[in-house]
N, C-alpha and C positions, 0 to 999 in steps of 0.2 A: 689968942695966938694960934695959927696955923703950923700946924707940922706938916712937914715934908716927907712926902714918901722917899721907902729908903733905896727903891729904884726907880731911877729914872728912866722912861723909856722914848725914846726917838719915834716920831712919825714915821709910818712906812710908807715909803716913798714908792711913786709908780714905776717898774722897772724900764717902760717905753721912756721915760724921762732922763734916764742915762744912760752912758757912753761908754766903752770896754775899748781900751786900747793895747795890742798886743806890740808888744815892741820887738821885734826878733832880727832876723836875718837868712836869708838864701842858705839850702842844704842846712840845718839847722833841723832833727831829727825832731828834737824837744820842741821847738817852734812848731813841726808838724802836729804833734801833739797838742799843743795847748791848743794853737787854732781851731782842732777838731774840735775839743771841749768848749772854746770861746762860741764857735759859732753855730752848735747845739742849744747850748743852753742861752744866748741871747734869740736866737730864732722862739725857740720855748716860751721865754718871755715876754719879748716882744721889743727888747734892748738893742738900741744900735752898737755895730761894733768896729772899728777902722783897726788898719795895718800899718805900723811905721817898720822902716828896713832900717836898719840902726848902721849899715854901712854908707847912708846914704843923708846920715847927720852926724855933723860931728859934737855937737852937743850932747846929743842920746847917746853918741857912742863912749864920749868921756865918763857919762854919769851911769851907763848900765851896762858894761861892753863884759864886766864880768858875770853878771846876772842874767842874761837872757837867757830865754824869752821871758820879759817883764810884761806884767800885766796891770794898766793902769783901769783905774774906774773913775769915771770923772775926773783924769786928769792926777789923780792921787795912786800912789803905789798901793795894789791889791797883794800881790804874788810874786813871784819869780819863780822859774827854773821847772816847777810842775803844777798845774792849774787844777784844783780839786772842784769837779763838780758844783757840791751841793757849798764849798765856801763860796763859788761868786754865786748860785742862785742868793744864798743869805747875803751877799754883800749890794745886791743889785735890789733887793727887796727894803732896803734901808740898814 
């Protein structure tokens, strides 16, 4: 019988292979903010990164109108409100 290690760990993934979505809105200090760090630290890696304007869906605006600037990574919630560096390098790395 095989044991199981008692951590499991996740492939690291190429950060070129994922996508960083900032979701903000115009005048939006915070959205200055993360931008900056989004598009530092995907440049760095080598990570694509897109812009949604959240007044300009009203989907996104239902579901994060009180969170922005949100930050998705592949489409999946990373962050909100302040974007830490070195979490999205570690979240972009796998």
């Amino acid at each position: 019988m095989q044991s199981m290690s008692p951590l499991l760990r996740r492939p690291h993934r190429d950060p070129a292979d994922r996508v960083v979505t900032l979701i903000g809105k115009p005048g939006c200090h915070l959205c200055d903010d993360a931008r900056d760090v989004i598009s530092a630290v995907c440049e760095e890696l080598g990570a694509a990164w897109e812009e949604k304007d959240i007044t300009r869906d009203e989907e996104l605006y239902r579901k994060y109108w009180e969170q922005i600037p949100v930050v998705l990574v592949d489409g999946a919630q990373h962050d909100f409100w302040r974007v830490n560096p070195d979490r999205l390098r570690k979240a972009l790395h796998g």
